[in-house]
Each structure stands twice: as structure tokens, then as C-alpha cells.
N, C-alpha and C positions, 0 to 999 in steps of 0.2 A: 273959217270955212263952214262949220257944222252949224255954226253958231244962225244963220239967217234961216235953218228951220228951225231953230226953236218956237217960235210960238204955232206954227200951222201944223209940226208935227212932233207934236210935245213928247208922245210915248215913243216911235222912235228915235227922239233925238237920245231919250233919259235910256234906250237902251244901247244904244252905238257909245255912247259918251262913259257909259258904265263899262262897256265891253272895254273899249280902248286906255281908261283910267290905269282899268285892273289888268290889262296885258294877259287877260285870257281869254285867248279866240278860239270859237268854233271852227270844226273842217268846212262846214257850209252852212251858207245862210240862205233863208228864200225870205224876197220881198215881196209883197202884195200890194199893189200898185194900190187898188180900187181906183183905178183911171186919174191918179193925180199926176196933174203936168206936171211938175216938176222931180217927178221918182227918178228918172235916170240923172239928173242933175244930183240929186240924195246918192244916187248907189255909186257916182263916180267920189265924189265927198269921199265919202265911206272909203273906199280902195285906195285913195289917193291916201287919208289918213293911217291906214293900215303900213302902207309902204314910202312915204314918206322921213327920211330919217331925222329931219327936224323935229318932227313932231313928236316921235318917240323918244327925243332930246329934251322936252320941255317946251318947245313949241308951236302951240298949238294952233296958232293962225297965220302958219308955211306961207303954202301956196304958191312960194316966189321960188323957192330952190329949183337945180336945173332937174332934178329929179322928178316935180310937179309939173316943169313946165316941159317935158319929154311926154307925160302922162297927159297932157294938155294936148298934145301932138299928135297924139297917138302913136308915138315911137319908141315905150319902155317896154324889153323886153319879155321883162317880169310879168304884163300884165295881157293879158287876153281876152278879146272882147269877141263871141258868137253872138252872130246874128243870124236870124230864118235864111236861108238860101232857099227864095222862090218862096213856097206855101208853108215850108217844112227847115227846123232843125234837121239836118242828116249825120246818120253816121259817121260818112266820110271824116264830117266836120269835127267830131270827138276823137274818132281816133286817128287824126293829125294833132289838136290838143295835146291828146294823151305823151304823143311819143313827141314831142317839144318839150312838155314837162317832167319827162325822165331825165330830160339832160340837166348839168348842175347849172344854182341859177348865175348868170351873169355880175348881176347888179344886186346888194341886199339880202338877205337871210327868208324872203318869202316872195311866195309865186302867186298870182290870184288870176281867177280864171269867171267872167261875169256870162253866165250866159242869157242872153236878152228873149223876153218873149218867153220863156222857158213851157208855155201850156202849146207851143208849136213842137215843143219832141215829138215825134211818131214813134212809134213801137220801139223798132230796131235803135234807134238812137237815146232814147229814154230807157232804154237797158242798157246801153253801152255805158253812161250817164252813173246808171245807178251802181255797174261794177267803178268804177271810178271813183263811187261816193262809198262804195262798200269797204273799200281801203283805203283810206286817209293817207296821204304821205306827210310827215311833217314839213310846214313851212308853205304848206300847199292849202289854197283858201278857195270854198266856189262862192258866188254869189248869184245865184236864179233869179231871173227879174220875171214877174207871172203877173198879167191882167186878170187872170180868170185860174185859180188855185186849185179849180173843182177838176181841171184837165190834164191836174197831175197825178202820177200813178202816188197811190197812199206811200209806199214803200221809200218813195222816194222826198215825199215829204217828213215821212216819221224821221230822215237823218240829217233834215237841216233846223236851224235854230229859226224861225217865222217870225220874221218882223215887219205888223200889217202896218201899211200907212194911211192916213184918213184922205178917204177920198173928196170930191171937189164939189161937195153938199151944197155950197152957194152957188156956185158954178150952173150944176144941173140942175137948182131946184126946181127952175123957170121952164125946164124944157121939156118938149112932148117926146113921148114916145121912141116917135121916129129920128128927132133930134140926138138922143141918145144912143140909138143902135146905129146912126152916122159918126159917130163919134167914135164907138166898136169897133165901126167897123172902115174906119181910115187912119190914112196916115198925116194927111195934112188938107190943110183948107181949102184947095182948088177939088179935090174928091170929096172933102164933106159937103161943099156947096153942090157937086154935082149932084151926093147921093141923094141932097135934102130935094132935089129938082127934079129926078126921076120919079114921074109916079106909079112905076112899075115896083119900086120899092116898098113904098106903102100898099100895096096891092098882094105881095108877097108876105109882108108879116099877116096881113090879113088872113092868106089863103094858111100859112101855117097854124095861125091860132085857131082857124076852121077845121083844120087835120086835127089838134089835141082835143079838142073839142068831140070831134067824131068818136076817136081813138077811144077817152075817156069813157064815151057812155057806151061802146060798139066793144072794146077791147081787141080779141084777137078778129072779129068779124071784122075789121079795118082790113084785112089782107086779102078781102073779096077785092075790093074797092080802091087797091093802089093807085092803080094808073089814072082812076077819074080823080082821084083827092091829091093824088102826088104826082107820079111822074109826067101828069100832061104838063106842069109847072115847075119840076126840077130833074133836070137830064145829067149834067155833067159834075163831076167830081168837086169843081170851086163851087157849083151853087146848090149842092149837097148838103158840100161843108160850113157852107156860113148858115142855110137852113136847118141844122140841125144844131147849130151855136145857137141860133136865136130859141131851138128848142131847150138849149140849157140856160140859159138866160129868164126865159120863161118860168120853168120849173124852180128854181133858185129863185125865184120872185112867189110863187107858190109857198116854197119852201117859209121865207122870209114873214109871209103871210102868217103862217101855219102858227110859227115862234114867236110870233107880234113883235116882228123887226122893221124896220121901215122898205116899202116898195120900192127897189132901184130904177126899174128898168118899165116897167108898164104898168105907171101912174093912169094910163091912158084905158088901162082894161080891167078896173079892177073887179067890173062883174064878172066878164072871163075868171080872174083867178079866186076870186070869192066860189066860183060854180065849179073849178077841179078842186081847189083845196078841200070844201064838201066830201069830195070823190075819193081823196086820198088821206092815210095816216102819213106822219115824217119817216117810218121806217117805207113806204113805197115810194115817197118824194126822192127821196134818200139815195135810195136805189135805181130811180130811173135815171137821177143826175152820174151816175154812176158808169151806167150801160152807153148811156149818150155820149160820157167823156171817151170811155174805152176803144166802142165802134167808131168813133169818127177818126181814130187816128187809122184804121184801117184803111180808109179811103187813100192813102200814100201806098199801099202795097195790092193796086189793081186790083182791089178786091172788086166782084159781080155788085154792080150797083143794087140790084133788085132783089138781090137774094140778102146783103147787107143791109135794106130795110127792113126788110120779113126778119131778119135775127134781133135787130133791136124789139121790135112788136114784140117779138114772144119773149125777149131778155127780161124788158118791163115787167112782163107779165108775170115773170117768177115766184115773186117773193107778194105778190096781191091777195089783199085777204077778202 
């Protein structure tokens, strides 16, 4: 099973493969996708091998028992798979988790709980989360699947064990810009084609990199000038939130710059990020990706749109030297 990543994801395979040897698991694990197709196909591997009794029999390449093929179904009870409901993880959705896995388990001596997307928790639910992860039950396993690692609260990254996967470097190397934040920002091919078709999308990254741009050289003087640089272009809570993703995506590419890592996401601007990185040290990069990830989960708790831009402006501004 594990065995068909080995060569494309060589350091997670040496570290699932060590964990599971040595039969000593962590309460929770967080995966970091970096956009490779096949991570959820890796994180079910993973859980399947965790709870599988074969395989902790000396079995290693299962897959066939009715145990796997239940988990193949999606009908083992042991095992729980969250996904976004709408834009957002919700609470609701954890503490219905929670009180399933009080009860003894069913099937096998361990429970495993994956939750997908995990940089989609909002507040209330990324604290419910993180009391959940505050107390470990034994036999009890998370697994957080995250595209974007920077949107998770520190506290709740400092208690799971990080295993990043390499992302899809031949994949993307070929593609512009916009190809790439289509990719971000869908879920399947009939929306990527669309997003790549809409030239109102290329119009919008534009009009955002023309805001940090402003921002950068203006600072808090950007809060005269909202409505002309922002809101005449983003009104409503979804294109808020994916505009302010593309602002941490940005930054993170700044950032990346900064550390002489390779450019992910806007191969296509790299004067843009050449002219903020100038602007900025990595303790302000740092910090902005910060304030960006924090506030935007706000946007799930009806927060005042306009008064929730004016707090990031001045949040950024904090720690600016």
C-alpha cells in the first residue's frame, strides 16, 4: 500500500514507515499537502495501515481484509473522515466527533479521526479542535490534512507530529500564475477550466497586487482610499475570503523570496515581490501572514466587512519597523 509512494514522497514514506515499524504513534499528525494530488490517497494509506489488523500482524501489503475493504467503503466505524461543510469546518461538526469517540470503540483497539482541509477551521471550531487535541485519549489518532499550514492556529500545530509532502514541482513548473491560484482555488476540472476562462479572475489578482502594492508604500494612509482600491472590487464574505488568501499566498511568496526558497505561486510578478520584499524584513513578512491567517477566519462570525479590513491594515502595521 505505502509502498507506491515511495519514490515521489521518499521523506514521508521513511517517516509513516518508521512510525508504524516502531508501533509508536503520535495523538496527532498534520499533513502538508503543498498541492500534491495524491496526499489524500497517502493519508488514507496511512489510517488504513494504522488500523488494519493485518498489517500490525506482519502484513504489510493488506489491503484485501474485510477491515480495509469497509475503510474502502466508507463504513468502518473506527474511522472519521471531516470535511468543510460549505466554506468552513464547524463546530457543530467536532462536537458530534467528540461525543462518537467517547463511546468504546466497536472494531480494534484504535479510533482515527482525519480531518480534511484542516486551514478551513474558523475560530470556534479550531478551538474546539485544539481542546480535543489538549487531551489525547489513548487509542485515539487525529490526522489534519492542510493545503496552506500558515492558516493554522501555532497552538495547534505545536501538538501534532508535521509530515510535509513534496509538492507537484513538475506539475506546476510550466504554469502561470493564474494557472496556479486555479488550482487553489478549485476542486475539480470543469471549475479550473472555468476559473482559467473568466477574465475577471486575472483582473482581480491584478487589482489585489495593486492594493499591496499601495498599502506597502501608503501603510496605514490605504484606510483613506478603501472603497476606491477595495470595496468598489470585493463586497461579499466568499470574495473577501479567497482575496485575502491570495493576499497570503502572495506574502508567502515574498516571504520565500526573502529566505532564497523557490517562488510557488507568482513566478509571473516577480518585480511585484522583488519591490515589497525591499519593503519588508521576515519578522514583518512573518507577521503579516499571521494577522491575514487570523482575520480571515473572522469572516465566518458576521464580522463588519469594513471595519475587518481597517483591523488587518493596522494589525500589519504592528510590529513594522
Amino acid at each position: 500500500m505505502l509502498e507506491e509512494f515511495k519514490d515521489e514522497q521518499t521523506i514521508a514514506y521513511k517517516i509513516i514507515k518508521n512510525t508504524l515499524s516502531k508501533q509508536h504513534f503520535a495523538h496527532a499528525y498534520l499533513i502538508e499537502t503543498n498541492n500534491y494530488s495524491e496526499s489524500f490517497k497517502l493519508v488514507m494509506t496511512f489510517a488504513k495501515m494504522l488500523l488494519c489488523p493485518n498489517y500490525n500482524n506482519g502484513q504489510p501489503n493488506c489491503n484485501n481484509c474485510h477491515q480495509c475493504q469497509m475503510i474502502d467503503d466508507n463504513n468502518f466505524p473506527e474511522l472519521k473522515i471531516i470535511n468543510p461543510d460549505g466554506n468552513w469546518i464547524k463546530k457543530e461538526q467536532l462536537t458530534e466527533l467528540q461525543e462518537e469517540f467517547n463511546k468504546k470503540s466497536i472494531i480494534g483497539n484504535k479510533k482515527i479521526y482525519i480531518i480534511n482541509k484542516a486551514e478551513k477551521l474558523n475560530n470556534n471550531s479550531a478551538n474546539t479542535i485544539l481542546k480535543f487535541l489538549e487531551e489525547p485519549q489513548e487509542g485515539i489518532i487525529a490526522i489534519l490534512v492542510t493545503d496552506n499550514i500558515y492558516q493554522l492556529l501555532e497552538t495547534i500545530i505545536s501538538r501534532c507530529q508535521i509530515i510535509s509532502l513534496n509538492g507537484q514541482a513538475k506539475f506546476l513548473k510550466n504554469k502561470s500564475s493564474l494557472e496556479k491560484i486555479a488550482l487553489l482555488s478549485t476542486d475539480n476540472e470543469i471549475d479550473y477550466n472555468n476559473f482559467i476562462k473568466d477574465e475577471n479572475n486575472q483582473e482581480k489578482i491584478n487589482i489585489i497586487l495593486k492594493f499591496i502594492k499601495y498599502y506597502e508604500k501608503n501603510h496605514k494612509k490605504v484606510l483613506l482610499y478603501m472603497n476606491e482600491y477595495w470595496f468598489d472590487y470585493f463586497q461579499t464574505k466568499e470574495n473577501i475570503s479567497w482575496a485575502i488568501l491570495i493576499f497570503i499566498y502572495f506574502y508567502k511568496d515574498v516571504l520565500n523570496y526573502k529566505i532564497n526558497c523557490p517562488i510557488e505561486i507568482f513566478n509571473d510578478y516577480i518585480d511585484n515581490i522583488k519591490e515589497v520584499a525591499n519593503l519588508n524584513n521576515i519578522i514583518n513578512l512573518t507577521n503579516k501572514i499571521k494577522v491575514l491567517n487570523t482575520n480571515r477566519n473572522y469572516l465566518d462570525n458576521n464580522a463588519n466587512l469594513n471595519l475587518l479590513m481597517d483591523k488587518i491594515i493596522i494589525e500589519m502595521e504592528v510590529n513594522y519597523d
